[in-house]
KOLSEGU-735522 format. One line per 5 residues: for each residue x, y, z of N, C-alpha, C, O. Coordinates in steps of 0.2 Angstrom, whole numbers, plus 5000, padded with zeros to 4 digits. Layout:
REM KOLSEGU-735522
X:Y:Z:X:Y:Z:X:Y:Z:X:Y:Z  ...
REM end
This chain:
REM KOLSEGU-735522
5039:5118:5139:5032:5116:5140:5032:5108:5142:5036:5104:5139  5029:5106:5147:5029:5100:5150:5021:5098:5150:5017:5102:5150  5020:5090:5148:5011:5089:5147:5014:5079:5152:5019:5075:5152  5009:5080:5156:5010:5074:5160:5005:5070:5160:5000:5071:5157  5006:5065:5164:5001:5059:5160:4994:5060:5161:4990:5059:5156
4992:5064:5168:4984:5066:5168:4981:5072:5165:4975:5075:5167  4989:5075:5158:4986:5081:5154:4987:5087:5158:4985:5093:5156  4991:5084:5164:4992:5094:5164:4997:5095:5160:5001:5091:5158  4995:5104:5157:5002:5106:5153:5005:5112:5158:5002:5114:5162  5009:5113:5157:5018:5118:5160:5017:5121:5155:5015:5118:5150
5017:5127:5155:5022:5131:5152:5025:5136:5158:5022:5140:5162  5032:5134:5158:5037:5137:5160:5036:5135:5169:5037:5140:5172  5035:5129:5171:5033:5126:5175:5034:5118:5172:5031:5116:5167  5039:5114:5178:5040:5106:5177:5032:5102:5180:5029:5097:5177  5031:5106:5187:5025:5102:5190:5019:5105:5191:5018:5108:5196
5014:5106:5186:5009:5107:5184:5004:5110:5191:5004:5105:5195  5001:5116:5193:4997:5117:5200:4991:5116:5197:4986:5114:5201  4990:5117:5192:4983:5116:5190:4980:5109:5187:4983:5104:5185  4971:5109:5187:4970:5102:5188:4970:5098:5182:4973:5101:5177  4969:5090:5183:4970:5086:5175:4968:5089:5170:4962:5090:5171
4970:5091:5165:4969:5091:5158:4968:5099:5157:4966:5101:5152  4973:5102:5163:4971:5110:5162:4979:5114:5162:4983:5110:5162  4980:5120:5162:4985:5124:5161:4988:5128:5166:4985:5132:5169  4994:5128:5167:4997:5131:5170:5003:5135:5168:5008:5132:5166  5003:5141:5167:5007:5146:5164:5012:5150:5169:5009:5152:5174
5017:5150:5169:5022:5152:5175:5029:5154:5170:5032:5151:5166  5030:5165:5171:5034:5165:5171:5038:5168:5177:5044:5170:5175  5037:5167:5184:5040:5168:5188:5039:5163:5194:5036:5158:5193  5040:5163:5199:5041:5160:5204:5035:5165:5210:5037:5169:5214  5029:5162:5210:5026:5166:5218:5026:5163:5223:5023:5167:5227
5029:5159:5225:5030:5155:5232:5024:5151:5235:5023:5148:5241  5021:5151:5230:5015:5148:5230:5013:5142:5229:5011:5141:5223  5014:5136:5234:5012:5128:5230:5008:5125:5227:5009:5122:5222  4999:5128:5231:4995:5126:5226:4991:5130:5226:4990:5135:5230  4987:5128:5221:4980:5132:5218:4975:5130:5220:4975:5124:5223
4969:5134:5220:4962:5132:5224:4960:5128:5219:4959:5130:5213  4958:5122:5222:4955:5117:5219:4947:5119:5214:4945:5116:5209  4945:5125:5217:4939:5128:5213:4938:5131:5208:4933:5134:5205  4944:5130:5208:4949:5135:5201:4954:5134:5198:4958:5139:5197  4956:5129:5196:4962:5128:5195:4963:5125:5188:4968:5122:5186
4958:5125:5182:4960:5123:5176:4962:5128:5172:4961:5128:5166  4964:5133:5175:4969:5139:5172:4972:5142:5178:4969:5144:5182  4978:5142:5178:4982:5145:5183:4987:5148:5179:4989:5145:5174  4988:5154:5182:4993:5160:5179:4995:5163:5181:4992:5168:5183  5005:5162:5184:5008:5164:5190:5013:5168:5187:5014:5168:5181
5016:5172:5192:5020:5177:5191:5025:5179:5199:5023:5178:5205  5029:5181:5197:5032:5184:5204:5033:5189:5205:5038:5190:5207  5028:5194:5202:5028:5200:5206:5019:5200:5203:5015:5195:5205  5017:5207:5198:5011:5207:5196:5011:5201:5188:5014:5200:5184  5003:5196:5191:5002:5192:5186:4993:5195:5184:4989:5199:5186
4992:5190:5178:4985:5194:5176:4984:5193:5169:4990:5192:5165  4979:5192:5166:4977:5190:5161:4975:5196:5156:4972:5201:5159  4976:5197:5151:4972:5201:5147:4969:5200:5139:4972:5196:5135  4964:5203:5139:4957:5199:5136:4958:5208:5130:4957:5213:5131  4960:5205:5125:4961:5210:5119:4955:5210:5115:4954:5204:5113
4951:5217:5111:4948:5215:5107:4948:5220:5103:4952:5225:5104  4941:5221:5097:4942:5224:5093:4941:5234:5095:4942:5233:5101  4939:5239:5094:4939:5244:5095:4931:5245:5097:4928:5249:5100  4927:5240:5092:4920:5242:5094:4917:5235:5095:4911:5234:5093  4922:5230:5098:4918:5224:5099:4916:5226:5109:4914:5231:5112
4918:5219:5109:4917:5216:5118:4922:5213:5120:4925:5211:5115  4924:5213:5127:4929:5206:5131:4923:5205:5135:4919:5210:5137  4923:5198:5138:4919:5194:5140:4922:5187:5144:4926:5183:5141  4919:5186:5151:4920:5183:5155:4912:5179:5155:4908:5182:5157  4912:5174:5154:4904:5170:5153:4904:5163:5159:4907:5157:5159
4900:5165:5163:4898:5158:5168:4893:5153:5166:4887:5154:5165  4895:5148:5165:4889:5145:5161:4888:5138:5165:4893:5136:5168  4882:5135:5166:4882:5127:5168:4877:5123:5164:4876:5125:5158  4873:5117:5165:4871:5113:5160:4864:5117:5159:4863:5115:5153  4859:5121:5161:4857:5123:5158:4855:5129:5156:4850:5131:5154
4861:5133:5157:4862:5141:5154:4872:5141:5151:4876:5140:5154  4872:5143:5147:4879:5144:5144:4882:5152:5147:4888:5153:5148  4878:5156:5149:4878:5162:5150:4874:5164:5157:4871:5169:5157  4874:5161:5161:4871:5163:5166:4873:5169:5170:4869:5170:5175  4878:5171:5170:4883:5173:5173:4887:5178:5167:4888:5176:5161
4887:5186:5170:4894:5187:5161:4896:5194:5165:4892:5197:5168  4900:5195:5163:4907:5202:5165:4909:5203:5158:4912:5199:5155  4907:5209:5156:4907:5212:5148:4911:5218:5149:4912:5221:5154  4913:5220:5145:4917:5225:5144:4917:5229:5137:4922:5228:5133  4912:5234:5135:4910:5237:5130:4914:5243:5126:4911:5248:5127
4920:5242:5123:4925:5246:5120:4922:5252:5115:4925:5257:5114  4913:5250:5111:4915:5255:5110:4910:5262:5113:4909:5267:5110  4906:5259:5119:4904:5264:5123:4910:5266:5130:4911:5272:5131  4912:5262:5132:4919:5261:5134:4914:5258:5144:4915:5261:5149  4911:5254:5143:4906:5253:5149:4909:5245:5151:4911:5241:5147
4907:5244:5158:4907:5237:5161:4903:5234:5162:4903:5233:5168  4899:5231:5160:4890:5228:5163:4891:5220:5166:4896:5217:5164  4887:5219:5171:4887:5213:5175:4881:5211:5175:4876:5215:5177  4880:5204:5173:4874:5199:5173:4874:5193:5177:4879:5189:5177  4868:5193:5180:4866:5188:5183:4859:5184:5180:4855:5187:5178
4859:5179:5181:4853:5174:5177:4853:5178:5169:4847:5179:5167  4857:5179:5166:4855:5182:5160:4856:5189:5158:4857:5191:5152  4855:5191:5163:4852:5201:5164:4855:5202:5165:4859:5199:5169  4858:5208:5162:4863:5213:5168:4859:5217:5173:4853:5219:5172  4862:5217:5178:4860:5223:5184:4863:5228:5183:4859:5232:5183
4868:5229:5182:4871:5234:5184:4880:5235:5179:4884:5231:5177  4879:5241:5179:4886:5243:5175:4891:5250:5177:4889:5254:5182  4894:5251:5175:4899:5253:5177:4903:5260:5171:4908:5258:5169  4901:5266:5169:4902:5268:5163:4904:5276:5166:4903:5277:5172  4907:5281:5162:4911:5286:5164:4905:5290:5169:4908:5295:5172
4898:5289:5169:4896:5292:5174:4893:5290:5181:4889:5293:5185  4898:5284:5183:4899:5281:5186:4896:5273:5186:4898:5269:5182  4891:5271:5191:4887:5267:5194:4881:5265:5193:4876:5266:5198  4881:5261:5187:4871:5264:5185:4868:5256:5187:4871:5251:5185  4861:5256:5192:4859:5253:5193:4853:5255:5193:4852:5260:5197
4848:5250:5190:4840:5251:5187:4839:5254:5183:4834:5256:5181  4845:5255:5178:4844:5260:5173:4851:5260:5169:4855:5257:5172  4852:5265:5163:4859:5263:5160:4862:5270:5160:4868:5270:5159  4856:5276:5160:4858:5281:5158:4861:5286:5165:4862:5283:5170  4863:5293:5165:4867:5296:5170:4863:5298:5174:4865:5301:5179
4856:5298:5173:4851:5297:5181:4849:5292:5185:4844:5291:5189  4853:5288:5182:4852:5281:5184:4859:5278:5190:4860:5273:5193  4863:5284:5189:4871:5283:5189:4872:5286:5196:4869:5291:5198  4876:5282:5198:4880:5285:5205:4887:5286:5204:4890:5280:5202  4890:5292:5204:4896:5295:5203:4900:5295:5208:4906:5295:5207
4899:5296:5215:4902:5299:5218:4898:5295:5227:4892:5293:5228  4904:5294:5231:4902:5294:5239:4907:5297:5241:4913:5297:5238  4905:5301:5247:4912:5304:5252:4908:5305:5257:4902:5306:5257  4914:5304:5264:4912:5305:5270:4917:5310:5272:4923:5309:5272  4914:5315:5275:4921:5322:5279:4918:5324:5286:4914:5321:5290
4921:5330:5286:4919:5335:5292:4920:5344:5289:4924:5347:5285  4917:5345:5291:4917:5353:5290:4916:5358:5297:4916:5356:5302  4916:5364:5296:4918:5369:5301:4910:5374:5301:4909:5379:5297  4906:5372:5306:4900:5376:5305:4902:5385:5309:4907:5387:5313  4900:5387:5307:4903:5397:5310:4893:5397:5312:4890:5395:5307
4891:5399:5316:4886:5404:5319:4886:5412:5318:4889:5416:5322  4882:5415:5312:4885:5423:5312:4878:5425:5312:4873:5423:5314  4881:5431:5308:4874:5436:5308:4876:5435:5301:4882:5433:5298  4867:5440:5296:4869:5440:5291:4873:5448:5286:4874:5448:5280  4876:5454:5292:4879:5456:5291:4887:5455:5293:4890:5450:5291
4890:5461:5296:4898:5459:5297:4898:5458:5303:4895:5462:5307  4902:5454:5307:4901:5449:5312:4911:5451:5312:4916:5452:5308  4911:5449:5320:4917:5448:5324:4916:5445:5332:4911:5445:5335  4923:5442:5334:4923:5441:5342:4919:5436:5342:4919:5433:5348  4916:5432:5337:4913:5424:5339:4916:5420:5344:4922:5421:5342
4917:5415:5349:4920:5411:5350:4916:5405:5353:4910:5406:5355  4918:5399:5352:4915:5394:5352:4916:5388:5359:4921:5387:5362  4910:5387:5361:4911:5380:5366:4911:5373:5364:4912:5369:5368  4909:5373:5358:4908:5365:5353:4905:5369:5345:4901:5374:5344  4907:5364:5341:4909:5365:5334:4910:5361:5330:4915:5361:5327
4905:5355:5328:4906:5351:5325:4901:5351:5318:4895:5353:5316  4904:5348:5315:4901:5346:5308:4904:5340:5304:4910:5340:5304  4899:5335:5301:4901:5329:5298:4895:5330:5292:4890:5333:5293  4899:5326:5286:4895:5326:5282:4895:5317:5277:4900:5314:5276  4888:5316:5276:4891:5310:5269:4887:5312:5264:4881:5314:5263
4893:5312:5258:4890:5314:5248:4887:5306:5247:4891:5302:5250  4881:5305:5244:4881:5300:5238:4878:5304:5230:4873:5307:5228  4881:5303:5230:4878:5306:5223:4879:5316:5226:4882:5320:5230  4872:5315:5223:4869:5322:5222:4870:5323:5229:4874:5328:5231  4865:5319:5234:4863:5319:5240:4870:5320:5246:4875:5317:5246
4868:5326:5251:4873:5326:5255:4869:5328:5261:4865:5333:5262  4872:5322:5267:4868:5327:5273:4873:5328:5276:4879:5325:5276  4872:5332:5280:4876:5335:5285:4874:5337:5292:4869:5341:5293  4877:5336:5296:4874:5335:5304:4878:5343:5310:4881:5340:5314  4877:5346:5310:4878:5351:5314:4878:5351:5320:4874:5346:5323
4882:5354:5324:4884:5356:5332:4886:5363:5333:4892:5363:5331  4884:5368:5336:4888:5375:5336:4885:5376:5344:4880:5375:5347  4890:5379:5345:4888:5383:5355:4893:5388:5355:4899:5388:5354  4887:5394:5357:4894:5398:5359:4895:5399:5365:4891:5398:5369  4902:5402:5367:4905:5405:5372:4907:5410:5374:4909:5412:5379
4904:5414:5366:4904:5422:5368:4901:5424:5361:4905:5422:5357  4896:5427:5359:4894:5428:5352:4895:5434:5348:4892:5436:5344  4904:5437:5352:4905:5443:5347:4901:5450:5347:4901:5454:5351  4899:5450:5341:4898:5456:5337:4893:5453:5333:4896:5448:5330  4887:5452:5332:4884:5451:5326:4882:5456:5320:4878:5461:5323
4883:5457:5315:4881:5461:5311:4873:5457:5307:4872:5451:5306  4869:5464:5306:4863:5460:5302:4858:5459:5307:4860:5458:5313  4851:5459:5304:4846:5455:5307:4845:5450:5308:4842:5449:5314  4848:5446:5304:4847:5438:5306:4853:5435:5307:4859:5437:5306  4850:5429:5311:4857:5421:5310:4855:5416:5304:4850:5414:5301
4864:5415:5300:4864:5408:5300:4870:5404:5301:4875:5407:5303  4870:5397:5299:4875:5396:5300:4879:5392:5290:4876:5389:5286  4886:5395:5291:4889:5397:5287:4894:5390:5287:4896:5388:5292  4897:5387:5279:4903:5383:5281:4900:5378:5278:4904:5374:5280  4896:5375:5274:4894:5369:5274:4896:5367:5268:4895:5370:5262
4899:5361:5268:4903:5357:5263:4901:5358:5257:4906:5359:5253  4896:5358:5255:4896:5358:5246:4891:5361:5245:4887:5359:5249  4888:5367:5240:4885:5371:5239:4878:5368:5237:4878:5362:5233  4875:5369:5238:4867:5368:5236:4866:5371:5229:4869:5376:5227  4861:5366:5224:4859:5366:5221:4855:5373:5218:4850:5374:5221
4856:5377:5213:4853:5380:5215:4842:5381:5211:4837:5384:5212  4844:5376:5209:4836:5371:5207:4831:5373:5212:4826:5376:5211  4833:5372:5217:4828:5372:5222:4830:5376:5231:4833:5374:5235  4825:5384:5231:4827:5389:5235:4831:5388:5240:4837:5390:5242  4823:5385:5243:4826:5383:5251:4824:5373:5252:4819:5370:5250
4830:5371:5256:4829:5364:5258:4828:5364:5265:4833:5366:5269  4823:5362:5268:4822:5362:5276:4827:5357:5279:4828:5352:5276  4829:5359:5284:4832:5354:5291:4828:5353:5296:4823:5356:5297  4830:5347:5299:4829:5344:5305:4832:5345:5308:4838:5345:5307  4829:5350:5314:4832:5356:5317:4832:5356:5326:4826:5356:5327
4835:5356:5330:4835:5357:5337:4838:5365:5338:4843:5367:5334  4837:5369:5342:4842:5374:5345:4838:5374:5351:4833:5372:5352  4845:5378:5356:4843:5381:5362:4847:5388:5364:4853:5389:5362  4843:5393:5368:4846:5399:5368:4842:5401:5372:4836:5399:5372  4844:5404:5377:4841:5408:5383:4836:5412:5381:4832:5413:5386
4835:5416:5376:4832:5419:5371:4827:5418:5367:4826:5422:5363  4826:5412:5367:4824:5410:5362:4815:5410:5363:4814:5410:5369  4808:5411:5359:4802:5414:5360:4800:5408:5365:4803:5402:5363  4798:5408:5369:4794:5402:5376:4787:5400:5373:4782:5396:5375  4787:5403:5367:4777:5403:5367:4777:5399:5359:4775:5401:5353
4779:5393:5363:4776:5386:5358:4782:5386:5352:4781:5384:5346  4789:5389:5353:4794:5392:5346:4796:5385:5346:4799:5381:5350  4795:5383:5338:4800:5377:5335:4803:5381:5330:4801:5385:5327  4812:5379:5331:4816:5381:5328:4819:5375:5322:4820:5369:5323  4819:5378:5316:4821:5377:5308:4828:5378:5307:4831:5381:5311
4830:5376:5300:4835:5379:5298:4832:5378:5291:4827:5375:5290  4836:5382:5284:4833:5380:5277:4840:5383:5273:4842:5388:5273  4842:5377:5271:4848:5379:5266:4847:5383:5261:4842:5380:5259  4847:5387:5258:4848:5391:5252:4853:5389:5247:4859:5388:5248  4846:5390:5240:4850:5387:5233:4856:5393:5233:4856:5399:5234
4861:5387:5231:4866:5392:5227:4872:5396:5232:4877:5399:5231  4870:5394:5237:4875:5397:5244:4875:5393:5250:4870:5391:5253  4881:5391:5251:4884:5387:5257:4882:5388:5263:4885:5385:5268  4877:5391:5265:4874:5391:5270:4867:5390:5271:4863:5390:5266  4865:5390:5278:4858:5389:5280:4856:5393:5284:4859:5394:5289
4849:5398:5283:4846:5403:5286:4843:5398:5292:4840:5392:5291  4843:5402:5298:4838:5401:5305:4833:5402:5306:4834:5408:5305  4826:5401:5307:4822:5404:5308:4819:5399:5317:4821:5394:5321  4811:5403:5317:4808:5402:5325:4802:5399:5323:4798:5404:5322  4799:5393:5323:4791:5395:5320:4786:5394:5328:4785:5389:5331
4784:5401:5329:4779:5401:5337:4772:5400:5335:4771:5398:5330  4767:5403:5340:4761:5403:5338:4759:5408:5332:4754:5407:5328  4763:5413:5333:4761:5419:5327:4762:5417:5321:4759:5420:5317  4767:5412:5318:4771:5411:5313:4777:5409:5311:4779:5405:5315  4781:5408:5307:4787:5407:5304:4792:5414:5305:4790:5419:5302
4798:5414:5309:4802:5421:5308:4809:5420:5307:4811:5415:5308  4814:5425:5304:4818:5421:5304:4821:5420:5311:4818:5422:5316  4826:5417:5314:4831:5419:5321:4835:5426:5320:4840:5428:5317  4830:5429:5324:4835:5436:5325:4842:5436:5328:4843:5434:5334  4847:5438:5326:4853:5440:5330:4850:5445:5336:4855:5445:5340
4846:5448:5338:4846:5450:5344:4842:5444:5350:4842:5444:5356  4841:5440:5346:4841:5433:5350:4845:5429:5353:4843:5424:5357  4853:5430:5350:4856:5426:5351:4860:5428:5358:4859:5433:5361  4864:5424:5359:4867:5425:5368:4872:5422:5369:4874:5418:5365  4878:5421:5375:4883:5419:5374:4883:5410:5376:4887:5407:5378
4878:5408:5374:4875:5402:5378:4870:5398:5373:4865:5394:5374  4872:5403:5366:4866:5400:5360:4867:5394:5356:4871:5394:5352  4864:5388:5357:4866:5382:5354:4861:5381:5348:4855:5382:5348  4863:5379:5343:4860:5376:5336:4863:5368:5334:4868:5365:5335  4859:5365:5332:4861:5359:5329:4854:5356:5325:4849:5356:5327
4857:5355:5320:4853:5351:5313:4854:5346:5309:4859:5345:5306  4850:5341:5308:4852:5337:5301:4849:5340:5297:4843:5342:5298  4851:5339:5291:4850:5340:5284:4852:5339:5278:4857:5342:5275  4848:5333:5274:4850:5331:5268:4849:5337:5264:4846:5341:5266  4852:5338:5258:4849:5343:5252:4853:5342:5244:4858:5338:5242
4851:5344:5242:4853:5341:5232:4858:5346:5231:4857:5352:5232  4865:5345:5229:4871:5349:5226:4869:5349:5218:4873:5351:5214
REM end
Protein backbone atom coordinates (compact mmCIF):
# COMPACT_ATOMS: atom_id res chain seq x y z
CA UNK A 1 0.00 0.00 0.00
CA UNK A 2 1.25 3.43 -1.10
CA UNK A 3 -0.44 6.86 0.39
CA UNK A 4 1.15 10.04 -1.24
CA UNK A 5 1.39 13.47 -0.32
CA UNK A 6 -2.14 14.57 -1.77
CA UNK A 7 -3.56 11.27 0.17
CA UNK A 8 -4.04 9.09 -2.69
CA UNK A 9 -3.89 5.54 -1.29
CA UNK A 10 -2.46 2.21 -3.55
CA UNK A 11 -3.27 -0.72 -2.91
CA UNK A 12 -1.39 -2.95 -5.00
CA UNK A 13 -0.62 0.11 -7.32
CA UNK A 14 2.76 2.72 -6.81
CA UNK A 15 0.78 5.69 -8.81
CA UNK A 16 -2.47 6.24 -7.50
CA UNK A 17 -5.47 6.96 -10.79
CA UNK A 18 -7.64 7.99 -8.45
CA UNK A 19 -8.40 11.64 -7.19
CA UNK A 20 -6.72 13.37 -3.71
CA UNK A 21 -7.52 11.94 -0.81
CA UNK A 22 -9.21 8.82 -2.58
CA UNK A 23 -8.60 4.98 -3.28
CA UNK A 24 -7.15 3.09 -5.77
CA UNK A 25 -7.41 -0.81 -5.49
CA UNK A 26 -5.52 -2.75 -8.29
CA UNK A 27 -4.96 -6.33 -8.51
CA UNK A 28 -4.19 -6.51 -12.00
CA UNK A 29 -2.95 -4.50 -14.82
CA UNK A 30 -5.92 -2.93 -17.33
CA UNK A 31 -3.79 -0.98 -19.62
CA UNK A 32 -5.62 1.80 -18.51
CA UNK A 33 -3.87 5.09 -17.36
CA UNK A 34 -6.46 7.21 -16.19
CA UNK A 35 -9.71 7.43 -14.53
CA UNK A 36 -12.64 9.75 -15.42
CA UNK A 37 -12.10 12.48 -13.45
CA UNK A 38 -16.05 12.26 -12.60
CA UNK A 39 -15.32 9.30 -10.76
CA UNK A 40 -12.46 8.89 -9.60
CA UNK A 41 -12.34 8.73 -5.58
CA UNK A 42 -12.66 4.99 -5.79
CA UNK A 43 -11.17 3.14 -8.66
CA UNK A 44 -11.05 -0.49 -8.86
CA UNK A 45 -8.92 -2.14 -11.51
CA UNK A 46 -8.47 -5.64 -12.54
CA UNK A 47 -7.03 -7.25 -15.81
CA UNK A 48 -9.48 -9.22 -16.76
CA UNK A 49 -13.18 -9.12 -14.83
CA UNK A 50 -13.19 -6.20 -12.08
CA UNK A 51 -16.27 -5.19 -9.84
CA UNK A 52 -17.36 -4.57 -6.48
CA UNK A 53 -19.39 -6.45 -4.18
CA UNK A 54 -21.80 -5.15 -1.69
CA UNK A 55 -22.57 -8.19 0.93
CA UNK A 56 -25.49 -8.22 3.20
CA UNK A 57 -27.56 -9.81 5.62
CA UNK A 58 -30.17 -12.42 4.25
CA UNK A 59 -33.20 -10.19 5.01
CA UNK A 60 -31.31 -6.73 4.98
CA UNK A 61 -30.59 -4.39 1.80
CA UNK A 62 -27.38 -3.44 -0.46
CA UNK A 63 -27.43 0.10 -1.39
CA UNK A 64 -26.01 2.50 -3.82
CA UNK A 65 -27.15 6.35 -2.37
CA UNK A 66 -26.55 9.61 -4.45
CA UNK A 67 -26.79 12.27 -2.14
CA UNK A 68 -25.76 16.21 -2.57
CA UNK A 69 -26.20 19.27 -0.02
CA UNK A 70 -29.66 19.23 0.14
CA UNK A 71 -30.82 15.58 -0.13
CA UNK A 72 -28.37 12.59 1.34
CA UNK A 73 -30.56 10.13 -0.85
CA UNK A 74 -31.72 11.60 -3.64
CA UNK A 75 -30.85 9.22 -5.88
CA UNK A 76 -30.74 5.06 -4.53
CA UNK A 77 -30.14 1.56 -6.30
CA UNK A 78 -31.40 -1.06 -3.52
CA UNK A 79 -31.34 -4.36 -3.75
CA UNK A 80 -33.89 -6.20 -1.35
CA UNK A 81 -32.44 -9.89 -0.19
CA UNK A 82 -35.30 -10.70 1.50
CA UNK A 83 -38.05 -10.22 -1.32
CA UNK A 84 -35.11 -10.75 -3.60
CA UNK A 85 -36.14 -7.42 -5.76
CA UNK A 86 -34.05 -4.27 -7.28
CA UNK A 87 -35.89 -0.83 -6.94
CA UNK A 88 -34.57 2.48 -8.42
CA UNK A 89 -35.21 6.08 -6.90
CA UNK A 90 -35.19 9.24 -8.07
CA UNK A 91 -35.82 12.47 -6.02
CA UNK A 92 -36.59 10.18 -3.21
CA UNK A 93 -39.13 7.66 -4.83
CA UNK A 94 -38.64 4.70 -6.48
CA UNK A 95 -39.97 4.44 -9.97
CA UNK A 96 -39.53 1.39 -10.72
CA UNK A 97 -38.16 -2.13 -9.76
CA UNK A 98 -37.01 -5.04 -11.05
CA UNK A 99 -38.31 -8.49 -9.22
CA UNK A 100 -38.91 -12.13 -10.45
CA UNK A 101 -41.90 -11.03 -12.36
CA UNK A 102 -40.08 -8.82 -14.17
CA UNK A 103 -40.37 -5.02 -14.68
CA UNK A 104 -42.87 -3.25 -12.43
CA UNK A 105 -43.56 0.23 -13.17
CA UNK A 106 -46.48 2.36 -11.57
CA UNK A 107 -46.92 -0.30 -9.31
CA UNK A 108 -45.02 -3.04 -7.28
CA UNK A 109 -47.12 -6.00 -7.77
CA UNK A 110 -47.25 -8.54 -11.10
CA UNK A 111 -49.85 -6.57 -12.88
CA UNK A 112 -47.88 -3.86 -12.72
CA UNK A 113 -44.99 -6.04 -14.12
CA UNK A 114 -43.48 -6.48 -17.66
CA UNK A 115 -41.99 -9.79 -17.99
CA UNK A 116 -41.36 -10.39 -21.25
CA UNK A 117 -40.46 -8.38 -24.96
CA UNK A 118 -39.87 -10.40 -28.32
CA UNK A 119 -39.76 -9.56 -31.87
CA UNK A 120 -40.17 -12.76 -34.60
CA UNK A 121 -41.70 -13.87 -37.62
CA UNK A 122 -44.09 -16.59 -38.26
CA UNK A 123 -45.64 -18.56 -41.18
CA UNK A 124 -49.46 -17.55 -41.84
CA UNK A 125 -51.18 -20.87 -43.95
CA UNK A 126 -54.71 -19.66 -45.63
CA UNK A 127 -57.06 -22.79 -45.29
CA UNK A 128 -60.48 -24.01 -44.84
CA UNK A 129 -61.90 -25.01 -41.72
CA UNK A 130 -61.92 -28.61 -42.66
CA UNK A 131 -59.10 -30.86 -44.43
CA UNK A 132 -57.30 -28.83 -46.90
CA UNK A 133 -54.45 -29.71 -49.61
CA UNK A 134 -52.58 -28.27 -52.75
CA UNK A 135 -52.36 -24.73 -51.06
CA UNK A 136 -49.57 -22.75 -52.82
CA UNK A 137 -48.35 -19.39 -52.17
CA UNK A 138 -47.47 -16.06 -54.04
CA UNK A 139 -46.38 -14.11 -50.76
CA UNK A 140 -46.36 -15.22 -47.14
CA UNK A 141 -45.41 -13.07 -44.52
CA UNK A 142 -45.86 -12.64 -40.84
CA UNK A 143 -44.06 -10.58 -38.14
CA UNK A 144 -44.87 -10.23 -34.77
CA UNK A 145 -43.91 -8.03 -31.47
CA UNK A 146 -44.66 -9.70 -27.44
CA UNK A 147 -44.70 -7.04 -24.78
CA UNK A 148 -46.01 -8.56 -21.98
CA UNK A 149 -49.26 -10.10 -22.46
CA UNK A 150 -49.81 -7.91 -25.60
CA UNK A 151 -48.68 -9.45 -29.02
CA UNK A 152 -49.48 -8.02 -32.48
CA UNK A 153 -48.93 -9.60 -35.41
CA UNK A 154 -49.08 -8.37 -38.95
CA UNK A 155 -50.20 -10.61 -41.91
CA UNK A 156 -49.60 -11.12 -45.62
CA UNK A 157 -50.94 -14.32 -47.55
CA UNK A 158 -51.65 -14.49 -51.45
CA UNK A 159 -52.32 -17.41 -53.16
CA UNK A 160 -51.11 -18.89 -56.35
CA UNK A 161 -53.21 -21.81 -56.31
CA UNK A 162 -55.67 -22.45 -53.39
CA UNK A 163 -55.68 -26.28 -53.38
CA UNK A 164 -58.33 -28.25 -52.00
CA UNK A 165 -60.26 -26.41 -49.30
CA UNK A 166 -62.02 -28.50 -46.78
CA UNK A 167 -65.06 -26.83 -44.66
CA UNK A 168 -67.24 -23.89 -44.98
CA UNK A 169 -65.20 -21.39 -43.92
CA UNK A 170 -61.61 -19.65 -44.10
CA UNK A 171 -58.98 -18.74 -41.72
CA UNK A 172 -55.74 -18.17 -41.38
CA UNK A 173 -53.73 -20.54 -39.19
CA UNK A 174 -49.85 -20.25 -37.64
CA UNK A 175 -49.94 -17.46 -35.36
CA UNK A 176 -47.25 -17.17 -32.82
CA UNK A 177 -48.55 -17.46 -29.56
CA UNK A 178 -51.94 -18.63 -28.62
CA UNK A 179 -54.62 -16.28 -27.49
CA UNK A 180 -55.96 -15.98 -24.20
CA UNK A 181 -58.64 -17.93 -23.63
CA UNK A 182 -60.30 -15.05 -21.23
CA UNK A 183 -61.55 -13.47 -24.12
CA UNK A 184 -63.62 -15.35 -27.32
CA UNK A 185 -63.06 -13.41 -30.18
CA UNK A 186 -60.28 -10.43 -30.54
CA UNK A 187 -60.99 -8.23 -33.82
CA UNK A 188 -58.29 -7.30 -36.39
CA UNK A 189 -57.49 -4.57 -38.63
CA UNK A 190 -58.18 -6.23 -41.57
CA UNK A 191 -57.81 -5.60 -45.57
CA UNK A 192 -58.41 -8.54 -48.12
CA UNK A 193 -58.89 -8.84 -51.82
CA UNK A 194 -60.20 -11.73 -53.87
CA UNK A 195 -61.85 -11.80 -57.04
CA UNK A 196 -64.84 -13.09 -55.23
CA UNK A 197 -65.19 -11.37 -52.75
CA UNK A 198 -69.30 -9.75 -52.21
CA UNK A 199 -69.06 -6.09 -54.33
CA UNK A 200 -72.20 -4.93 -52.31
CA UNK A 201 -70.50 -2.53 -49.71
CA UNK A 202 -68.31 -6.04 -48.18
CA UNK A 203 -65.79 -5.04 -45.47
CA UNK A 204 -63.51 -7.79 -44.62
CA UNK A 205 -62.44 -8.80 -40.62
CA UNK A 206 -60.56 -11.14 -39.09
CA UNK A 207 -61.24 -12.35 -35.17
CA UNK A 208 -58.75 -14.38 -33.41
CA UNK A 209 -60.22 -17.09 -31.15
CA UNK A 210 -59.59 -17.71 -27.49
CA UNK A 211 -57.47 -20.53 -26.90
CA UNK A 212 -56.49 -21.47 -30.70
CA UNK A 213 -53.69 -20.09 -32.73
CA UNK A 214 -55.66 -18.91 -35.30
CA UNK A 215 -58.06 -16.29 -36.84
CA UNK A 216 -61.53 -16.83 -38.36
CA UNK A 217 -62.44 -14.52 -41.76
CA UNK A 218 -65.47 -13.11 -42.00
CA UNK A 219 -67.31 -10.33 -44.84
CA UNK A 220 -69.42 -7.62 -43.29
CA UNK A 221 -71.87 -6.40 -46.44
CA UNK A 222 -75.08 -4.71 -46.30
CA UNK A 223 -76.97 -7.89 -45.21
CA UNK A 224 -74.57 -8.47 -42.25
CA UNK A 225 -71.61 -10.04 -40.66
CA UNK A 226 -70.62 -13.72 -42.47
CA UNK A 227 -67.93 -15.68 -42.12
CA UNK A 228 -65.42 -15.77 -45.43
CA UNK A 229 -66.59 -18.66 -47.29
CA UNK A 230 -64.15 -21.02 -48.88
CA UNK A 231 -66.24 -21.22 -51.83
CA UNK A 232 -65.07 -17.60 -52.15
CA UNK A 233 -61.77 -18.06 -52.16
CA UNK A 234 -59.66 -18.17 -55.63
CA UNK A 235 -56.32 -18.71 -56.85
CA UNK A 236 -55.68 -14.89 -56.71
CA UNK A 237 -57.25 -14.51 -52.80
CA UNK A 238 -55.16 -12.00 -50.81
CA UNK A 239 -55.61 -11.41 -46.97
CA UNK A 240 -53.80 -9.20 -44.65
CA UNK A 241 -54.28 -8.00 -41.05
CA UNK A 242 -52.96 -6.38 -38.10
CA UNK A 243 -53.91 -7.48 -34.95
CA UNK A 244 -53.05 -6.91 -31.25
CA UNK A 245 -54.64 -9.60 -28.90
CA UNK A 246 -54.01 -10.72 -25.04
CA UNK A 247 -51.97 -14.32 -24.58
Amino acid sequence: MRIDKSGKVGIGETAPLCAANGLHIKSGDSGQGTANPHADELVVEGSANSGINILSGASGYGSVFFGDSGDSNAGEVTYNHSSNYMAFATSGTERFRISSDGLAIGGTGAANSLDDYEEGTWTPELVGTGSNSGQQYAARQGVYTKVGRAVTVNCLVTYSNKGTLGGDFMKITGLPFTPTADITYQIAATQAVSHNISTSGASPSAAVYGNNAFAYLFEQGNDGVAQYSTSRADNDTQWRFTVTYQI
